[in-house]
C-alpha positions, 0 to 999 in steps of 0.5 A: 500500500502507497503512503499518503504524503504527511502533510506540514502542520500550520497555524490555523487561518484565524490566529496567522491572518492577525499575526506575523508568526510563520504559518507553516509548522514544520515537520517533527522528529517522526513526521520526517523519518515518515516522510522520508521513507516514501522515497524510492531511492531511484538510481537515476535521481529525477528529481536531482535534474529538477533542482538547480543547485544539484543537491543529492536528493535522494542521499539526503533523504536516505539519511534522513531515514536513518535518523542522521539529520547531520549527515543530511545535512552535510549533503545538503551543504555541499550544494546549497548554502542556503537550505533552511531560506530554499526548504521554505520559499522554493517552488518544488514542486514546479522543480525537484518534486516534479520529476519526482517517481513517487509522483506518478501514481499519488503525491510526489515525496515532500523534498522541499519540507524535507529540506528544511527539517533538516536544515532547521533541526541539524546539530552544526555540522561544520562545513569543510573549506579548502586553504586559502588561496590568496585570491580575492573576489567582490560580490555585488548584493547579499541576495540569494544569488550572491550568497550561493556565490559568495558560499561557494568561493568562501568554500574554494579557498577565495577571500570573498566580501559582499557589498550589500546597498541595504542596511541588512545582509540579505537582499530580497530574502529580508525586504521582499518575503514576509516574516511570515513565510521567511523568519528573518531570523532564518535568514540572519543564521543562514547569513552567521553561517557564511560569516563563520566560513570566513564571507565579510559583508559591508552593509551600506555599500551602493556600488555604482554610487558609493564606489564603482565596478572599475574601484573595486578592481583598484582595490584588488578584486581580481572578479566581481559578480553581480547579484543585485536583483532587481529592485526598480517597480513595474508600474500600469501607467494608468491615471491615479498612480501618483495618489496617495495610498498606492504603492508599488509592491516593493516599497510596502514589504520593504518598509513592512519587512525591513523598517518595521512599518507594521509597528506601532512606533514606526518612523515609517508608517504605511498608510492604515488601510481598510480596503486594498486592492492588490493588483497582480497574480505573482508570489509577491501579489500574495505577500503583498495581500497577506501582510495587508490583511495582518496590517488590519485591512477589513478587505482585500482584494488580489486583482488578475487579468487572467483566471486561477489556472492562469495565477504564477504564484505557488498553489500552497500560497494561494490556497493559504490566502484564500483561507485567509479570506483574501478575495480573488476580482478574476479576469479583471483588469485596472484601468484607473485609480479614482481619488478624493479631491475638495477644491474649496479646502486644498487643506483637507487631509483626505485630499489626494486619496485613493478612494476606487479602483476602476475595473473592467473585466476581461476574457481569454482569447488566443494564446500569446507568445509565451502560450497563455491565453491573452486576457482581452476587455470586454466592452462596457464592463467596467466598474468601481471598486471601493478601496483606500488603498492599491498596491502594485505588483506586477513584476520588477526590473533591475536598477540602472545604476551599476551598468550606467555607472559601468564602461563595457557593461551591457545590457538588453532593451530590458536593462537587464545585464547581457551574459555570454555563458552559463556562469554569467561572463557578461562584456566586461572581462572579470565580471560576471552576473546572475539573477534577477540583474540577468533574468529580470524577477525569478525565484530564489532557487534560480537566482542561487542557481546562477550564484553557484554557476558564476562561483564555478566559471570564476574559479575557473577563470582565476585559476586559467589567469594565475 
C-alpha cells in the first residue's frame, strides 16, 4: 500500500491572518523519518535534474531515514548554502518534486519540507573549506544569488566580501518575503553561517554610487559578480498612480519587512488601510495581500487579468490566502485609480486619496507568445471598486545604476545585464552576473542557481589567469 504524503502542520487561518508568526509548522522528529521513507531511492535521481543547485536528493533523504539529520545535512551543504531560506520559499514542486517517481501514481515525496527539517533541526555540522588561496573576489548584493556565490568561493579557498546597498545582509530574502513565510531570523543564521566560513559583508555599500565596478578592481578584486536583483517597480501607467495610498509592491514589504512599518512606533508608517486592492497574480501579489490583511485591512482584494489556472504564484500560497479570506476580482483588469479631491479646502487631509479602483473585466482569447491565453476587455464592463488603498505588483526590473555607472557593461532593451555563458561572463572581462540583474524577477532557487554557476566559471577563470 502507497503512503499518503504527511502533510506540514500550520497555524490555523484565524490566529496567522492577525499575526506575523510563520504559518507553516514544520515537520517533527517522526513526521520526517515518515516522510522520508516514501522515497524510492531511484538510481537515476529525477528529481536531482529538477533542482538547480544539484543537491543529492535522494542521499539526503536516505539519511534522513536513518535518523542522521547531520549527515543530511552535510549533503545538503555541499550544494546549497542556503537550505533552511530554499526548504521554505522554493517552488518544488514546479522543480525537484516534479520529476519526482513517487509522483506518478499519488503525491510526489515532500523534498522541499524535507529540506528544511533538516536544515532547521541539524546539530552544526561544520562545513569543510579548502586553504586559502590568496585570491580575492567582490560580490555585488547579499541576495540569494550572491550568497550561493559568495558560499561557494568562501568554500574554494577565495577571500570573498559582499557589498550589500541595504542596511541588512540579505537582499530580497529580508525586504521582499514576509516574516511570515521567511523568519528573518532564518535568514540572519543562514547569513552567521557564511560569516563563520570566513564571507565579510559591508552593509551600506551602493556600488555604482558609493564606489564603482572599475574601484573595486583598484582595490584588488581580481572578479566581481553581480547579484543585485532587481529592485526598480513595474508600474500600469494608468491615471491615479501618483495618489496617495498606492504603492508599488516593493516599497510596502520593504518598509513592512525591513523598517518595521507594521509597528506601532514606526518612523515609517504605511498608510492604515481598510480596503486594498492588490493588483497582480505573482508570489509577491500574495505577500503583498497577506501582510495587508495582518496590517488590519477589513478587505482585500488580489486583482488578475487572467483566471486561477492562469495565477504564477505557488498553489500552497494561494490556497493559504484564500483561507485567509483574501478575495480573488478574476479576469479583471485596472484601468484607473479614482481619488478624493475638495477644491474649496486644498487643506483637507483626505485630499489626494485613493478612494476606487476602476475595473473592467476581461476574457481569454488566443494564446500569446509565451502560450497563455491573452486576457482581452470586454466592452462596457467596467466598474468601481471601493478601496483606500492599491498596491502594485506586477513584476520588477533591475536598477540602472551599476551598468550606467559601468564602461563595457551591457545590457538588453530590458536593462537587464547581457551574459555570454552559463556562469554569467557578461562584456566586461572579470565580471560576471546572475539573477534577477540577468533574468529580470525569478525565484530564489534560480537566482542561487546562477550564484553557484558564476562561483564555478570564476574559479575557473582565476585559476586559467594565475
Amino acid at each position: 500500500m502507497v503512503k499518503d504524503r504527511i502533510e506540514m502542520p500550520t497555524l490555523s487561518p484565524s490566529i496567522r491572518s492577525k499575526s506575523f508568526s510563520e504559518v507553516a509548522l514544520g515537520y517533527t522528529y517522526e513526521m520526517a523519518l515518515d516522510e522520508a521513507s516514501r522515497c524510492l531511492e531511484c538510481k537515476h535521481m529525477p528529481c536531482v535534474s529538477g533542482c538547480p543547485v544539484n543537491i543529492n536528493i535522494p542521499d539526503f533523504i536516505k539519511h534522513v531515514k536513518a535518523g542522521d539529520i547531520d549527515g543530511a545535512y552535510a549533503v545538503i551543504s555541499k550544494s546549497s548554502s542556503l537550505p533552511a531560506v530554499c526548504g521554505r520559499v522554493c517552488p518544488q514542486e514546479t522543480q525537484c518534486e516534479a520529476k519526482c517517481v513517487r509522483g506518478i501514481k499519488s503525491k510526489p515525496v515532500a523534498i522541499g519540507r524535507l529540506e528544511r527539517f533538516v536544515a532547521d533541526n541539524h546539530s552544526g555540522t561544520k562545513t569543510e573549506t579548502e586553504a586559502p588561496n590568496g585570491h580575492k573576489v567582490a560580490v555585488v548584493g547579499s541576495g540569494p544569488a550572491g550568497l550561493a556565490c559568495a558560499g561557494d568561493l568562501v568554500k574554494k579557498g577565495y577571500s570573498v566580501t559582499v557589498f550589500e546597498a541595504l542596511h541588512k545582509e540579505g537582499g530580497v530574502l529580508v525586504y521582499g518575503i514576509p516574516e511570515f513565510r521567511l523568519p528573518k531570523a532564518i535568514v540572519k543564521k543562514e547569513v552567521d553561517g557564511l560569516k563563520a566560513l570566513g564571507v565579510e559583508f559591508v552593509t551600506n555599500a551602493v556600488v555604482g554610487k558609493s564606489l564603482t565596478i572599475d574601484e573595486l578592481f583598484e582595490m584588488g578584486y581580481e572578479a566581481i559578480f553581480i547579484g543585485s536583483g532587481a529592485g526598480l517597480p513595474n508600474f500600469m501607467n494608468i491615471p491615479g498612480e501618483s495618489l496617495k495610498g498606492v504603492y508599488s509592491a516593493n516599497e510596502f514589504l520593504t518598509r513592512n519587512n525591513l523598517m518595521g512599518a507594521y509597528k506601532q512606533d514606526s518612523p515609517t508608517p504605511v498608510l492604515a488601510a481598510k480596503h486594498v486592492a492588490v493588483v497582480g497574480g505573482g508570489n509577491v501579489a500574495m505577500d503583498s495581500a497577506r501582510t495587508a490583511l495582518r496590517l488590519g485591512a477589513e478587505k482585500v482584494h488580489i486583482v488578475y487579468r487572467r483566471s486561477m489556472e492562469e495565477l504564477p504564484a505557488r498553489r500552497e500560497e494561494v490556497e493559504h490566502a484564500i483561507e485567509e479570506g483574501i478575495e480573488f476580482n478574476l479576469l479583471q483588469n485596472p484601468t484607473e485609480i479614482l481619488g478624493y479631491y475638495n477644491p474649496d479646502d486644498k487643506r483637507d487631509p483626505k485630499n489626494n486619496f485613493v478612494t476606487g479602483l476602476r475595473l473592467i473585466k476581461m476574457e481569454l482569447g488566443e494564446p500569446d507568445e509565451k502560450g497563455r491565453r491573452r486576457p482581452m476587455p470586454i466592452a462596457d464592463s467596467e466598474f468601481v471598486l471601493p478601496v483606500d488603498c492599491v498596491i502594485m505588483a506586477i513584476g520588477t526590473s533591475p536598477n540602472p545604476l551599476i551598468t550606467s555607472t559601468t564602461k563595457g557593461l551591457e545590457t538588453d532593451r530590458r536593462g537587464c545585464i547581457i551574459t555570454k555563458t552559463e556562469g554569467g561572463l557578461t562584456t566586461k572581462e572579470g565580471v560576471y552576473a546572475g539573477g534577477d540583474a540577468v533574468t529580470g524577477a525569478a525565484t530564489v532557487i534560480l537566482a542561487m542557481g546562477a550564484g553557484k554557476n558564476a562561483a564555478a566559471e570564476i574559479d575557473e577563470y582565476l585559476k586559467s589567469k594565475n
